[in-house]
Backbone bond lengths (Angstrom), bond angles and torsions (degrees), N, CA, C in turn:
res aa  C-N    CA-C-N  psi(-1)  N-CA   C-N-CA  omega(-1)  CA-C   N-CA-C  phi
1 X - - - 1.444 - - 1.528 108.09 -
2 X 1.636 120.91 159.17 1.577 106.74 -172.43 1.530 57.09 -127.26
3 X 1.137 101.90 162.07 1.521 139.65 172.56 1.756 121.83 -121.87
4 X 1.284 104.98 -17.34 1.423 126.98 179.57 1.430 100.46 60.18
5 X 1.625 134.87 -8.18 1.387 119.34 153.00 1.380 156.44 60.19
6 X 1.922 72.02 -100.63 1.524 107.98 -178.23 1.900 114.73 -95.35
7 X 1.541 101.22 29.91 1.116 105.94 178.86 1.435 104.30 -124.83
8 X 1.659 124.36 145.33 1.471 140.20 -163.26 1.496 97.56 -88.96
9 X 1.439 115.18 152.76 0.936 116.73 162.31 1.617 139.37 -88.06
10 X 1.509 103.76 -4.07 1.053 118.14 -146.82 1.969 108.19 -79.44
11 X 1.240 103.40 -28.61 1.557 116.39 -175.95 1.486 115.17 -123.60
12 X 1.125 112.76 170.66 1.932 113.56 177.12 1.886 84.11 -96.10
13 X 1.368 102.70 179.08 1.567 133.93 -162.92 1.390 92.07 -144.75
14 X 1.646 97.38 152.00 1.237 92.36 -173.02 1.508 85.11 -131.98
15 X 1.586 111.52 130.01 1.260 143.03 -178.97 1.408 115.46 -69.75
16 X 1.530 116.54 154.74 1.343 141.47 20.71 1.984 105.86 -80.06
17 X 0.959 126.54 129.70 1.231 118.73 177.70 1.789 121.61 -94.87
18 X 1.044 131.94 152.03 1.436 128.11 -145.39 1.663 100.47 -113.96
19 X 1.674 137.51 88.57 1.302 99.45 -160.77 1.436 113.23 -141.35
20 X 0.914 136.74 -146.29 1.396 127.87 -151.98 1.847 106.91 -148.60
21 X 1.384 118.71 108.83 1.725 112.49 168.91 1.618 92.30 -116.34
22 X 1.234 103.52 119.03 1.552 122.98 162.65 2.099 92.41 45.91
23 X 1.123 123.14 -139.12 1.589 132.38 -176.75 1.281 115.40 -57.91
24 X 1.576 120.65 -22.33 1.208 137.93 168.39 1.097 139.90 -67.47
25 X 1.691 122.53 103.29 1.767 99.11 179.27 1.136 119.59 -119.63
26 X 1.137 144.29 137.83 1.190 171.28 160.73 1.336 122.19 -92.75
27 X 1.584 100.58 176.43 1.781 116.53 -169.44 1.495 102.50 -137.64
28 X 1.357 126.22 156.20 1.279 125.72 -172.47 1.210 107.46 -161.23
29 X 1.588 129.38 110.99 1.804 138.14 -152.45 1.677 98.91 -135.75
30 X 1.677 103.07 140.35 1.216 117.78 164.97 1.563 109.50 -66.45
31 X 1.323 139.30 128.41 1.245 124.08 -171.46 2.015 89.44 -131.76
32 X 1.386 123.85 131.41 0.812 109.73 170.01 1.658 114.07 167.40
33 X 1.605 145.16 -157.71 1.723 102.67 174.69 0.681 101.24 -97.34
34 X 2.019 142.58 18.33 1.114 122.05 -156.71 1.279 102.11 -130.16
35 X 1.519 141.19 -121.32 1.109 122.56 -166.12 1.612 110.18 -109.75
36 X 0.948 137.67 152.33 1.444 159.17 -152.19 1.615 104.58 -93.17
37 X 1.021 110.16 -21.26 1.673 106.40 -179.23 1.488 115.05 -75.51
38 X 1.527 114.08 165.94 1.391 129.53 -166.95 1.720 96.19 -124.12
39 X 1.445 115.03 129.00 1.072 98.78 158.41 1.447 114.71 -125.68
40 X 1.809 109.98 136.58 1.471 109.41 -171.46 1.879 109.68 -76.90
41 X 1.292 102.00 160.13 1.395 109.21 -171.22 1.597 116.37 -140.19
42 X 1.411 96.12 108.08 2.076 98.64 173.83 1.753 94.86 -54.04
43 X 1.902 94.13 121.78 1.650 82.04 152.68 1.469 106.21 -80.86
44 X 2.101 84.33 165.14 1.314 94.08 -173.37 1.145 131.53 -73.34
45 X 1.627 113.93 -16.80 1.337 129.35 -174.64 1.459 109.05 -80.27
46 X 1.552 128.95 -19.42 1.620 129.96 171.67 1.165 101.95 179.10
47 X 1.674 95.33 108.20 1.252 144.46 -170.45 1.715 98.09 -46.75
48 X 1.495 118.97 -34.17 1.514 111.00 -172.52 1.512 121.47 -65.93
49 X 1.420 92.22 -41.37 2.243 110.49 173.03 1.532 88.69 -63.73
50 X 1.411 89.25 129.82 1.882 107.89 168.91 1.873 91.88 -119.76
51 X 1.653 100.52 137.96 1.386 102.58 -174.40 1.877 90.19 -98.35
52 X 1.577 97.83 158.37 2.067 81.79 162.89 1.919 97.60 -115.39
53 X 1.126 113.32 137.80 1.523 133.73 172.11 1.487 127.84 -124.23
54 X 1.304 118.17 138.76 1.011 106.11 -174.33 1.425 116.89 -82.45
55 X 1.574 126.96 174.04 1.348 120.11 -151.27 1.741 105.01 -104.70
56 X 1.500 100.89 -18.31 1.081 121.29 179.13 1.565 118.80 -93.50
57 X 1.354 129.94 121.11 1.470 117.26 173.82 1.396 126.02 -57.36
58 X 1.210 105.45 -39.79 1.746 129.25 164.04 1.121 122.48 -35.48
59 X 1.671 113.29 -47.12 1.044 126.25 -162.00 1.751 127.81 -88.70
60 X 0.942 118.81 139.62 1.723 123.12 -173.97 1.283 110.00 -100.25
61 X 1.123 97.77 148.58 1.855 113.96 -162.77 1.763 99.43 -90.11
62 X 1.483 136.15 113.82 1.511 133.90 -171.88 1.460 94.86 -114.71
63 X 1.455 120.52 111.08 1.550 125.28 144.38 1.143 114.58 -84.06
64 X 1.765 134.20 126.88 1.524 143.82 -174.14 1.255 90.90 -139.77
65 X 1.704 103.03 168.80 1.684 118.48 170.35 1.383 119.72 66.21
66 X 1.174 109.39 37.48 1.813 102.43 170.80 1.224 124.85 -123.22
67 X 1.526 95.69 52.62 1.521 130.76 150.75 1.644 105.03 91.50
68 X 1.537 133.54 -156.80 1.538 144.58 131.76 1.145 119.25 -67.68
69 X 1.252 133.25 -55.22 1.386 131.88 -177.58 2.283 119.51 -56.35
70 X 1.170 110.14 -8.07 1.040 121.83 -162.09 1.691 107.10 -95.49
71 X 1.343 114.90 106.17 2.088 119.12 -159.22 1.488 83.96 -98.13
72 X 1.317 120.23 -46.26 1.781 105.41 -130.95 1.814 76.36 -124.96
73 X 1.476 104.93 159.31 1.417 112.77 160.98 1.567 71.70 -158.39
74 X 1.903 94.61 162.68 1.506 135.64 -161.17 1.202 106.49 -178.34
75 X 1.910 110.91 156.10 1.388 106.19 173.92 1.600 84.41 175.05
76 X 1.215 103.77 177.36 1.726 132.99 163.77 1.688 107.01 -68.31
77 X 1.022 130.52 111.02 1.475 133.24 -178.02 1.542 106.93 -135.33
78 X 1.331 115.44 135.71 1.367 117.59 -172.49 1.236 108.81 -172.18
79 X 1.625 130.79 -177.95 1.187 125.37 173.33 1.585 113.79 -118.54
80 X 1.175 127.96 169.21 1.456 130.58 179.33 1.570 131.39 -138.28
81 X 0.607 133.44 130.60 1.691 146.36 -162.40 1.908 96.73 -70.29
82 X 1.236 101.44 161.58 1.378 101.07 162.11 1.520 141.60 -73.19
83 X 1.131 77.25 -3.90 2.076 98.60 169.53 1.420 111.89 -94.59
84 X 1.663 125.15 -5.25 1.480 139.16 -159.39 1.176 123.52 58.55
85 X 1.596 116.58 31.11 1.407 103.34 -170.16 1.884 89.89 -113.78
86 X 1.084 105.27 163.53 1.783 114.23 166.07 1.137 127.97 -23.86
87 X 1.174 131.71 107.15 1.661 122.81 -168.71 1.245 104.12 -85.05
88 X 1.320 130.16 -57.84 1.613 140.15 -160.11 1.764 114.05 100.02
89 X 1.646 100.31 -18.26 1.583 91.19 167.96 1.297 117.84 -55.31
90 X 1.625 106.21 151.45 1.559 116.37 169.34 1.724 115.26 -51.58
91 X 1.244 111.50 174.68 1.506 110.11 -168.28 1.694 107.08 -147.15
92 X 1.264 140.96 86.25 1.505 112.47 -168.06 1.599 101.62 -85.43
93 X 1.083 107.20 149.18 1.093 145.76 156.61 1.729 129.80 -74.13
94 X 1.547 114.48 113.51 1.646 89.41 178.44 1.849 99.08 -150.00
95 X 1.070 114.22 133.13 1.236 125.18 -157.76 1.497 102.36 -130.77
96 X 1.935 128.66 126.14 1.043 119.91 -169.85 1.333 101.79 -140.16
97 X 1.594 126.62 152.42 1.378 133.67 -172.42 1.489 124.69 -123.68
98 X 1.230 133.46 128.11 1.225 130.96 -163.31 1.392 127.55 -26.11
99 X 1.881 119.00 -25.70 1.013 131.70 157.33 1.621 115.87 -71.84
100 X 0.787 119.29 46.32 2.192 106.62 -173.56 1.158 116.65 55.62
101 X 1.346 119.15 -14.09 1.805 125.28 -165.84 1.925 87.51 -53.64
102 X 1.455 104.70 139.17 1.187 109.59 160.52 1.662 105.79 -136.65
103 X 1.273 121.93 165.41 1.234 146.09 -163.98 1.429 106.99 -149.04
104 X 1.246 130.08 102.28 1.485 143.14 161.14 1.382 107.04 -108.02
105 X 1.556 101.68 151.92 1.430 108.29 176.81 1.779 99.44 -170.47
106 X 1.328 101.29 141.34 1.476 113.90 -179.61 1.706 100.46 -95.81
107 X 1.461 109.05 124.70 1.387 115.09 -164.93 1.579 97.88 -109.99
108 X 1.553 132.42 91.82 0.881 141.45 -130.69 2.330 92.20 -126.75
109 X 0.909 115.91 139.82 1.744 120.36 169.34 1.775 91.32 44.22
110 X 1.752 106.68 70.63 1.187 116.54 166.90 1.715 116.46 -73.16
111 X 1.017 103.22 173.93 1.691 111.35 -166.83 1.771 83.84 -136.23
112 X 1.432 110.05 149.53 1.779 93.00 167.26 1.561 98.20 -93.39
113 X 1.896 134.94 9.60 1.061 132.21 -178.35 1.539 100.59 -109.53
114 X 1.273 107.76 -0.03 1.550 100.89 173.78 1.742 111.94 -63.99
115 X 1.230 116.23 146.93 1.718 119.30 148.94 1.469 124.77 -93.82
116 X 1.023 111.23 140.51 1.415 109.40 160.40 1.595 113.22 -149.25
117 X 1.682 109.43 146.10 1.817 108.30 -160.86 1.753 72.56 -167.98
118 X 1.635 74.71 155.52 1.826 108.20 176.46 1.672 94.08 -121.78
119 X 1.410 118.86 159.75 1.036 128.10 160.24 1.366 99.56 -128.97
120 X 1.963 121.71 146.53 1.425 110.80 -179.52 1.670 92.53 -130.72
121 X 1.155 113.78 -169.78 1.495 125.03 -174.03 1.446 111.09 -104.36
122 X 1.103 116.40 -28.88 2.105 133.82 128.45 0.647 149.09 -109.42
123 X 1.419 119.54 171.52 1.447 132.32 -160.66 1.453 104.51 -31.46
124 X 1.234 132.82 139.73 1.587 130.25 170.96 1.874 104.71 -89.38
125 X 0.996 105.80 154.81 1.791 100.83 -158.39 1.811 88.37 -122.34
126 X 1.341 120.14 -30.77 1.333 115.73 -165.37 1.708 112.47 168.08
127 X 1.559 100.37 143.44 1.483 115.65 -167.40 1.477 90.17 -120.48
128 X 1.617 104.38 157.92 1.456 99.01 176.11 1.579 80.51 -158.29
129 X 1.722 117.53 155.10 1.352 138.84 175.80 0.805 92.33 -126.14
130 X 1.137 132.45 141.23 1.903 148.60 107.26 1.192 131.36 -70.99
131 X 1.929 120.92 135.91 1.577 85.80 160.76 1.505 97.53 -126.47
132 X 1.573 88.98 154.00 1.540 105.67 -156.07 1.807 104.26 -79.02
133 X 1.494 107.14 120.88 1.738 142.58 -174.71 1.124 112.47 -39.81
134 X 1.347 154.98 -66.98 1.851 125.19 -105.35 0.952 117.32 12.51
135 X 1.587 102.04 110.25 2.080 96.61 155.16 1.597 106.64 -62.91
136 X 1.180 109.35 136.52 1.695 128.95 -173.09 2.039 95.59 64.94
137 X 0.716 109.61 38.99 1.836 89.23 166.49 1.301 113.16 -125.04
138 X 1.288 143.81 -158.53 1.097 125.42 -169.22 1.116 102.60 -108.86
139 X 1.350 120.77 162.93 1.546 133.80 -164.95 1.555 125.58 -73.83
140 X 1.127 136.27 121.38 1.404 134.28 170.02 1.615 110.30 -136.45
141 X 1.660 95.28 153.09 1.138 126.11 -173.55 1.284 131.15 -101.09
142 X 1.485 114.99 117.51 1.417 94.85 166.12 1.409 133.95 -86.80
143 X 1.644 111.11 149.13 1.903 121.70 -131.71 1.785 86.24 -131.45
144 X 1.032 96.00 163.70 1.811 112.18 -175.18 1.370 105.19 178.05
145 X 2.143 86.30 131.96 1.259 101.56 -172.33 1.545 106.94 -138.60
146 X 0.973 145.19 142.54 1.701 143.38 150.78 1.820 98.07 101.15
147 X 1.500 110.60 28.26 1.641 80.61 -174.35 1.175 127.66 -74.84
148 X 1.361 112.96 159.52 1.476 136.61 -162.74 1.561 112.83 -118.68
149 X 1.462 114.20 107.16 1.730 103.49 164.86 1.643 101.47 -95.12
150 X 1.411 119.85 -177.05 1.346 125.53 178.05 1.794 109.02 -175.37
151 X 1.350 115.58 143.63 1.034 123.84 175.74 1.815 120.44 -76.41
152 X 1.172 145.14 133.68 1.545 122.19 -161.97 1.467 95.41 -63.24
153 X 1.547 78.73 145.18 2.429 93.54 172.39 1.440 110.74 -72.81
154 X 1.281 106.84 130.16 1.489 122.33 -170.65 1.612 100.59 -77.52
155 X 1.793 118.14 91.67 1.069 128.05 156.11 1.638 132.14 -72.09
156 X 1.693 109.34 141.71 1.330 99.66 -172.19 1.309 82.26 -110.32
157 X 1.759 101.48 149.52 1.264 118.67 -172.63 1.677 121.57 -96.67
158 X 1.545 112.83 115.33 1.412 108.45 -155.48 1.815 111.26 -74.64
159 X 1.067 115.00 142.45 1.665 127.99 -178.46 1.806 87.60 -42.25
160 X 1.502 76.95 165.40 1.826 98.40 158.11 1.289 120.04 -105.09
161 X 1.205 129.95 175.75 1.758 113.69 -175.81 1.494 99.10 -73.64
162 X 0.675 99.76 -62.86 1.969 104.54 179.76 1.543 125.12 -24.70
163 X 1.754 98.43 -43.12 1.174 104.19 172.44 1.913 116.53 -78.03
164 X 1.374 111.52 -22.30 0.912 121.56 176.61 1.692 107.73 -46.05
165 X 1.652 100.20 -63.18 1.489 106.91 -156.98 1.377 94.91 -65.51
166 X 1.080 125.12 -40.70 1.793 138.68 -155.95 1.836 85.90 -44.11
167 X 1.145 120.28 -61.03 1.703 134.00 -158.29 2.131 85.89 -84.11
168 X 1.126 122.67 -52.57 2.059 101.70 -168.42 1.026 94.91 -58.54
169 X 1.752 127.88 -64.03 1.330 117.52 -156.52 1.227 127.72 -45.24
170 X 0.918 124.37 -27.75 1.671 137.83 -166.06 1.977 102.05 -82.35
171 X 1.693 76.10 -39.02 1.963 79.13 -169.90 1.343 93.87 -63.15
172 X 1.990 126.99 -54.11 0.993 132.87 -169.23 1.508 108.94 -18.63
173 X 1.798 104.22 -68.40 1.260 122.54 -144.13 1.699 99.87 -68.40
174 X 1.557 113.07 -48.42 1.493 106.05 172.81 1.373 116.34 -51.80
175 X 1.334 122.52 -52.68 1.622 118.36 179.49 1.983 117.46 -44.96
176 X 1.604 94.40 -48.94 1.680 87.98 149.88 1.086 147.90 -43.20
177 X 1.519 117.11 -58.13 1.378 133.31 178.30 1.622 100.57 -69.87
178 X 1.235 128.09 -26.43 1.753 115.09 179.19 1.250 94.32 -110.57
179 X 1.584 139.83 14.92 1.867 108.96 133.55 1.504 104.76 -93.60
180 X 0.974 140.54 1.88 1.687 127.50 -174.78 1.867 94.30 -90.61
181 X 1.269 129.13 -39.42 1.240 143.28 178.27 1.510 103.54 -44.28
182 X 1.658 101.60 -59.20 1.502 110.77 -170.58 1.523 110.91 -82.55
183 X 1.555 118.88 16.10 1.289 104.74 -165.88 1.522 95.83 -118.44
């Protein structure tokens, strides 16, 4: 998980930034017409969690580069006011996989303790946030906290009934035939 942390609050950064969730590394860029920087943010509720935001309202938050092995990404996603506190604006979400697979979602009455993560069946190629504008309203940001890469969970795949019986019956019938033997 990156937690972003180990980042100050005191100045913006100027993006693409180079970074690290658990074995995973990745990159994460202001993309947008305005300026490219990130600025990190003490939430207000505990000063130790640093959120990262972009500096620009315009601008969309791009995670790339977290390798082949990498199915699922997740995290804290939300938007933020110009004071850094919780806006409540909507947030889309859009998540894409080496196959075209895309995943959008409007992230709507955020929590900054909410999660949200996609898992795909490939490689994930890139996540992108928005947070959604008013023309003329006041400005918000999209904010990210706790991200998470992950390798897909190694599921075992459960029988069908059919296949079930295909394998008892047979046992059934031997377990029969060797108590009638022994009887």
């Amino acid at each position: 998980m990156d937690s972003f942390d180990d980042l100050t609050d005191s100045e913006p950064i100027e993006g693409p930034l180079d970074r690290q969730a658990g074995s995973y590394n990745y990159s994460v860029a202001a993309n947008g017409s305005g300026s490219p920087l990130f600025f990190p943010l003490a939430n207000p509720d505990n000063g130790g969690d640093t959120w990262l935001s972009t500096e620009d309202a315009d601008a969309s938050m791009t995670f790339t580069g977290f390798g082949s092995e990498v199915r699922a990404v997740g995290g804290r996603f939300f938007a933020t006011d110009l004071d850094g506190f919780l806006s409540g604006t909507d947030l889309i979400f859009i998540a894409e996989d080496s196959e075209d697979n895309i995943v959008e979602r409007m992230l709507s009455s955020q929590s900054t303790d909410a999660f949200f993560g996609v898992l795909f069946d490939n490689p994930i190629l890139s996540l992108r946030i928005v947070a959604v504008n008013e023309p003329m309203g006041d400005p918000f940001f999209a904010t990210a906290n706790d991200l998470v890469l992950a390798e897909a969970p190694v599921v075992a795949p459960v029988p069908e009934p059919s296949t079930l019986l295909l394998v008892a019956v047979p046992l059934l019938l031997l377990a029969a035939r060797r108590q009638r033997r022994d009887a």
